[in-house]
C-alpha positions in Angstrom: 0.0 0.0 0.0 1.3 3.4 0.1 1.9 5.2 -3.8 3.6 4.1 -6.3 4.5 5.2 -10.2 4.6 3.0 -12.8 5.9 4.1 -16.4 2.9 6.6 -16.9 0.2 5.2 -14.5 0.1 6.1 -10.3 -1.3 4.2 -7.7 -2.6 5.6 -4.3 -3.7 2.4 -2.6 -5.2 2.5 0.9 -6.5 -0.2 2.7 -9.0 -2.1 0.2 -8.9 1.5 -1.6 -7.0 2.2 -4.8 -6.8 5.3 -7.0 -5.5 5.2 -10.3 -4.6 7.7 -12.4 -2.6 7.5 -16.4 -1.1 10.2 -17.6 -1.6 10.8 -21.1 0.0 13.3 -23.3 -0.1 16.0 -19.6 -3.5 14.9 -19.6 -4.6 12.9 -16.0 -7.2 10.7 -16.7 -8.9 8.5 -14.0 -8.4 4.6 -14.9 -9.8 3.0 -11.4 -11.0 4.3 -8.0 -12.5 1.4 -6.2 -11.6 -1.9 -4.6 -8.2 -2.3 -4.7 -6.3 -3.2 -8.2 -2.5 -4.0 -7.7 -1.8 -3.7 -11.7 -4.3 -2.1 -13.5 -5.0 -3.7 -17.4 -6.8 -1.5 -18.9 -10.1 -2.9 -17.9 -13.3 -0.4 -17.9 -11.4 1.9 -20.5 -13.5 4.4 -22.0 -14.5 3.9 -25.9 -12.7 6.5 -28.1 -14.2 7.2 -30.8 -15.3 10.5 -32.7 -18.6 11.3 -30.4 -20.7 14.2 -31.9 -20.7 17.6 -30.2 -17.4 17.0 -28.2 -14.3 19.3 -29.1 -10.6 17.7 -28.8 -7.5 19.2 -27.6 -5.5 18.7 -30.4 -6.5 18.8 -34.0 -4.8 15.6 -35.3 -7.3 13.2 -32.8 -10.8 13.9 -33.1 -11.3 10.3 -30.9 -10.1 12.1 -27.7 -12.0 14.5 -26.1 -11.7 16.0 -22.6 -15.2 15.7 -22.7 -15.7 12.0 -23.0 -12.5 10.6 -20.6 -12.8 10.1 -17.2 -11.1 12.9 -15.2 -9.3 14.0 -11.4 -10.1 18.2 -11.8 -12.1 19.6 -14.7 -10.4 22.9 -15.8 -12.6 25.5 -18.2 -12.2 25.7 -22.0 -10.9 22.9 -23.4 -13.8 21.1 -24.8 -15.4 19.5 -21.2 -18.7 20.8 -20.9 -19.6 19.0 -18.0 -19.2 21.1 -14.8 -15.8 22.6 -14.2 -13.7 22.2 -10.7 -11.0 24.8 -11.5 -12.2 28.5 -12.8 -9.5 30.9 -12.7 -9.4 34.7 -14.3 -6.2 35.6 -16.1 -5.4 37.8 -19.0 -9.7 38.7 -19.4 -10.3 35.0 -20.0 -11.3 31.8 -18.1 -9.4 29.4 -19.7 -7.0 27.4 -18.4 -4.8 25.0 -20.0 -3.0 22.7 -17.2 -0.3 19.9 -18.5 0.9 17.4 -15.8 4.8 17.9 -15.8 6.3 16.3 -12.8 5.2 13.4 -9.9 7.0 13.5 -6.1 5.7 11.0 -3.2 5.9 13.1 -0.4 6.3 11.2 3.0 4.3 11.8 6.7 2.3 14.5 7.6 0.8 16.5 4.8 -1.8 19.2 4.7 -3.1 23.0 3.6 -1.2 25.0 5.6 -4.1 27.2 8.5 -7.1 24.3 7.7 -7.8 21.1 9.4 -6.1 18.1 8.0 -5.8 14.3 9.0 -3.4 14.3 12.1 -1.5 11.4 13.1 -0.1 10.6 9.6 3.4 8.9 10.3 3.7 6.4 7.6 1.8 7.8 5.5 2.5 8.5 1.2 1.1 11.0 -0.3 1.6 11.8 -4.1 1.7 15.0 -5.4 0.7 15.8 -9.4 2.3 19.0 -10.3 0.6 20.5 -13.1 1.4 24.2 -15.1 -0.6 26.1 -17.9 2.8 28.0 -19.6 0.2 30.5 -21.0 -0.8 31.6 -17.5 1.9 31.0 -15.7 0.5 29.2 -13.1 0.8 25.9 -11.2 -1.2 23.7 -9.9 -0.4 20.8 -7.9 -3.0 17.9 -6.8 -2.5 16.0 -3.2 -3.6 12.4 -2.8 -2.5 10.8 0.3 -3.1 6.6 1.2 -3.4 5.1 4.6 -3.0 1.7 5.0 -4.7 0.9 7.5 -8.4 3.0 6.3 -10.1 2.8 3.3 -9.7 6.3 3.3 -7.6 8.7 0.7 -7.2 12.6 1.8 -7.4 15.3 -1.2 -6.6 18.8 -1.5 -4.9 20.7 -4.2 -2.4 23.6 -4.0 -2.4 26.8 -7.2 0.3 29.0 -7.2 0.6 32.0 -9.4 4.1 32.2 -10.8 3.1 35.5 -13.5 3.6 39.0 -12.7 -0.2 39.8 -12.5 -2.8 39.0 -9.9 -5.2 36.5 -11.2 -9.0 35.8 -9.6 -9.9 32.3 -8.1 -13.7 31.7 -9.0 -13.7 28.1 -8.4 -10.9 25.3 -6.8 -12.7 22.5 -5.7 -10.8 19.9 -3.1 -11.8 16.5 -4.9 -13.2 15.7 -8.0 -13.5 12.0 -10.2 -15.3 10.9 -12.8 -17.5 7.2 -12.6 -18.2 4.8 -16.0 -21.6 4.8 -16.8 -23.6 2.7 -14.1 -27.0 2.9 -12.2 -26.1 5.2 -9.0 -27.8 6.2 -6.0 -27.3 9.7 -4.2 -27.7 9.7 -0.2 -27.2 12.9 1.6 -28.1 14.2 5.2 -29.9 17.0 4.9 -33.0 18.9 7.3 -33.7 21.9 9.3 -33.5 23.4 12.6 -34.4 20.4 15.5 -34.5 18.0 12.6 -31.1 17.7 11.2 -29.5 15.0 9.5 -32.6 13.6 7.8 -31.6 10.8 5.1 -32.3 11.4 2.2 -31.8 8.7 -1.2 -32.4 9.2 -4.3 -31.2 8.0 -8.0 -28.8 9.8 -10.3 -30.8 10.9 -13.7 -28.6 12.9 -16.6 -28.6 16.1 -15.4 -27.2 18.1 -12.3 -27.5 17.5 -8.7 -26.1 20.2 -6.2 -25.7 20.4 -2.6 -24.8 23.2 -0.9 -24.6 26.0 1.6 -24.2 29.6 1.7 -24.8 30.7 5.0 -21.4 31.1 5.6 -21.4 27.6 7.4 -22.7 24.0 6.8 -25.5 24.2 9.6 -28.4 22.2 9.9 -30.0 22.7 6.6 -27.4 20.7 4.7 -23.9 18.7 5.7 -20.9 18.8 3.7 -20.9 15.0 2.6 -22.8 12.6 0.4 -22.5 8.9 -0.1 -22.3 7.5 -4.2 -23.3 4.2 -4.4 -24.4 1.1 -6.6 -28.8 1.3 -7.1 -30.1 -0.5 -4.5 -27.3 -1.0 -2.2 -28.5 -2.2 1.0 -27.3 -2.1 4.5 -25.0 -5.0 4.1 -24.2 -5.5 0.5 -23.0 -3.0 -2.0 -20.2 -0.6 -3.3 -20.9 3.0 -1.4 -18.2 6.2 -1.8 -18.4 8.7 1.0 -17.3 12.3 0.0 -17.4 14.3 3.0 -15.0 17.9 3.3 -12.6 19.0 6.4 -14.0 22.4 6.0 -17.0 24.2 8.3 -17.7 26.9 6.0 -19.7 28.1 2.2 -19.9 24.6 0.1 -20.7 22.6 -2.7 -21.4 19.1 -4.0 -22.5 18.0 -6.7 -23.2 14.7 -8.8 -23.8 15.2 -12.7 -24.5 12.6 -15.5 -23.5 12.9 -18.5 -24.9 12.2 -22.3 -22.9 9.0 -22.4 -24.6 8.3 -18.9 -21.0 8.7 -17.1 -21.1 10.7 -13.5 -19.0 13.4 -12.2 -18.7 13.9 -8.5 -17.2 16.8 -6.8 -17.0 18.5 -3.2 -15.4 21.8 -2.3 -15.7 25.1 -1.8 -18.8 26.8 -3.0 -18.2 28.7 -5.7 -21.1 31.3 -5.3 -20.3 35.0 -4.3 -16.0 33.1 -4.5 -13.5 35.2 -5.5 -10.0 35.2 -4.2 -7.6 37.5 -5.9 -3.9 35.5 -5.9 -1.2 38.1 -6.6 1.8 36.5 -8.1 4.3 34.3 -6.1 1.3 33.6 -4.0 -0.4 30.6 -3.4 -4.3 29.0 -2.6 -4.9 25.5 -1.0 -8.2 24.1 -0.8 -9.7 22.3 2.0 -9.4 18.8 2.5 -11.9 16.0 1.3 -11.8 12.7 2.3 -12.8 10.3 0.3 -14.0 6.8 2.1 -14.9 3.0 -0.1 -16.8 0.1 1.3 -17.8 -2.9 -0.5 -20.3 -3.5 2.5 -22.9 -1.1 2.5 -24.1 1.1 4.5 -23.4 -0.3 7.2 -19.9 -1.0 5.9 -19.3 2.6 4.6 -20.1 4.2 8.1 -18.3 1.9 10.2 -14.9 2.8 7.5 -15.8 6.6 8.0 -16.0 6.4 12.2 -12.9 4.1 12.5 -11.0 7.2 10.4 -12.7 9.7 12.4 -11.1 8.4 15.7 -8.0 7.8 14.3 -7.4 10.9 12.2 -9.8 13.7 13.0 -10.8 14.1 16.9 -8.0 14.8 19.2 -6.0 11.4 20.1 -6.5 12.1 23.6 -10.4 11.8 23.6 -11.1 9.4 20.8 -10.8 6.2 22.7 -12.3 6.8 26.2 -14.9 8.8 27.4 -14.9 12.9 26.9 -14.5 15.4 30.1 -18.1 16.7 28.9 -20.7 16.3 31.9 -24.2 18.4 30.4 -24.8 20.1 27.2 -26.6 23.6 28.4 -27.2 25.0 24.9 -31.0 24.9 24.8 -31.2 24.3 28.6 -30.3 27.8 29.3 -29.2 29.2 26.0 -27.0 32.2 27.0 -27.8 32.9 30.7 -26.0 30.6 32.5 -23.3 30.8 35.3 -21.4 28.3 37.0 -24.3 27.4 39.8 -26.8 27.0 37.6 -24.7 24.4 35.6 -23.8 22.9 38.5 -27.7 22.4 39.5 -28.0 21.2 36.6 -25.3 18.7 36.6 -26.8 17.5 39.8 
């Protein structure tokens, strides 16, 4: 387990968890994410052939188009009309142009620096996909770290301007991939206030699904995570992917099908009312998603996510005994409380 890099094909493999990724021509394309492969074949390949309606990069191919392979970050004007990840303003236009140029495994602790990131990390790989659109001048770098021991792989991405003029962020989301066409299911927690995290399930059509918040924070309306998983997976029996983002603020999710029935999945930052001006030699990283795969169900899925949650995410020195927390006041006496009526209370 761990990463590895293979002529032009890397492998994040977590436990039972592998992500695949081909580089072709500076192109990343996404072979596998799933159960884990330990040589991938070639199996599930998309069909290239000369599909109506969807441009190419390069005008001696007209069977490869951006918009028909299966992708890790979907940039803006290249011929992918599906929803982009990446949205950046430079030189009065939109489009960006990112080639992959370089691979590093980087080892141990790895995370956006001021956001929350997995903790207790020794051990781990991460690999990191440098990317650079020489137009622009800018460079973009995408983080992937495996754990061996969860069926868990971290995300985040890192866009650094190296030109001598600000450009404007509009969109960087933290995870994006792209599924073969398959019958999918949605589930999401959603709600309002004193009913939160109602479930909700519901199938993918062709066609856009978004969830997401604007308030400034997740809150009780909606949560920043949603499960992707086979039609009619039970409790017990079924493959299920949990997206779910390290990041307490404005978000988005969202699930789209495409005309050759393919889905695109993506969590990050919500891109309405976004707009971070990056002067040069600056950098923006995103938060983290963490991605989570069961081949178990629901049940399975949950038990995955909870197991990394206690390992990774709530302070070691709570997450295996009980917490120092006797009452929670909040709706007991809202804001007018002092230490004796607590202590009444406690009582």
């Amino acid at each position: 387990m761990g990463v590895r890099i293979e002529n032009n094909l890397f492998y994040v493999e977590s436990k039972g968890l592998s992500l695949i990724i081909e580089n072709r021509d500076g192109f990343l394309l996404l072979k596998h994410l799933g159960k884990t492969i330990k040589n991938y074949r070639g199996a599930n390949s998309v069909c290239e052939r000369d599909h109506a309606f969807s441009g190419n990069p390069t005008a001696t191919n007209r069977t490869f188009s951006l918009d028909t392979q299966r992708q890790i970050f979907g940039q803006h004007g290249l011929g992918d009309f599906r929803k982009p990840t990446l949205q950046v303003q430079h030189d009065a236009t939109e489009v960006t142009d990112f080639r992959f140029v370089e691979a590093r495994i980087l080892k141990g602790q790895n995370g956006p620096q001021g956001l929350p990131f997995p903790h207790s990390m020794d051990g781990t790989e991460t690999l990191a996909l440098i990317l650079e659109d020489s137009q622009a001048k800018l460079c973009l770098t995408l983080y992937y770290t495996a754990f061996d021991n969860d069926a868990t792989i971290a995300s985040y991405s890192k866009l650094e301007n190296n030109s001598n003029q600000e450009v404007v962020i509009h969109k960087d989301f933290s995870f994006m991939a792209d599924f073969p066409a398959a019958a999918y299911e949605i589930v999401t927690l959603q709600g309002a206030y004193a009913r939160e995290k109602t479930v909700r399930r519901q199938q993918v059509e062709q066609g856009i699904f978004s969830l997401s918040s604007n308030r400034g924070a997740s809150g009780h309306a909606q949560t920043p995570a949603l499960l992707i998983c086979d039609q009619g997976v039970t409790e017990d029996d079924g493959n299920v992917f949990a997206l779910q983002l390290l990041y307490s603020g404005n978000f988005e999710a969202f699930v789209q099908k495409n005309q050759l029935n393919e889905v695109r999945v993506a969590i990050g930052i919500n891109p309405e009312n976004f707009s971070w001006k990056l002067d040069p030699e600056e950098n923006f990283e995103t938060p983290v998603a963490l991605v989570t795969y069961s081949d178990k169900g629901l049940t399975g899925i949950s038990h995955e996510s909870q197991n990394f949650v206690l390992k990774h995410i709530m302070p070691s020195q709570f997450s295996k005994k009980e917490r120092p927390i006797l009452i929670n006041n909040w709706e007991a006496t809202y804001f007018d409380f002092q230490r004796e009526k607590l202590v009444r209370i406690g009582r």
